[in-house]
N, C-alpha and C positions, 0 to 999 in steps of 0.2 A: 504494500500500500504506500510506503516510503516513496518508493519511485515513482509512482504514477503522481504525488505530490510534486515530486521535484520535476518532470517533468513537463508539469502544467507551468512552475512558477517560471522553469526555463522559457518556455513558450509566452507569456501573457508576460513576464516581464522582458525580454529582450524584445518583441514587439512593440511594446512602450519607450524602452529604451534607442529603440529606431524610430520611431515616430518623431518623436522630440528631438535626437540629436541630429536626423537628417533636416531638418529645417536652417541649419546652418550649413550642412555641405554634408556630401559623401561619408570622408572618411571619420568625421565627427559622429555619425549616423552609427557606423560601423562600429567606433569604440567605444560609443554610448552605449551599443545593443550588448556586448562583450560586458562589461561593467553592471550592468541590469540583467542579465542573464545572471552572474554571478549571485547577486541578490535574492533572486528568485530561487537560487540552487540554492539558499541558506534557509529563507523562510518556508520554500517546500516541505527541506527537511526538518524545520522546527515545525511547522503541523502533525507532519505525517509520523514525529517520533514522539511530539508530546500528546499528541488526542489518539491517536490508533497504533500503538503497541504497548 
């Protein structure tokens, strides 16, 4: 269940984090998304380790 968390917050935040940083250029877009993806892989995993195991 952990992954299928972290996989969402990969997805729903590094789309956010592309959203927002492509508004200034490309490669901004790109290491905004890297950086929110990140985020996502942490809060995933605090969901998916503190409510369901």
């Amino acid at each position: 269940m952990t992954k299928l968390f972290i996989f969402i917050g990969i997805t729903a935040f590094g789309w956010i984090g592309w959203w927002l940083g492509s508004k200034v250029g490309f490669m901004t877009g790109f290491i905004s998304s890297i950086a929110a993806s990140m985020v996502g892989v942490y809060i995933g995993w605090r969901i998916g380790h503190d409510y369901f195991e």
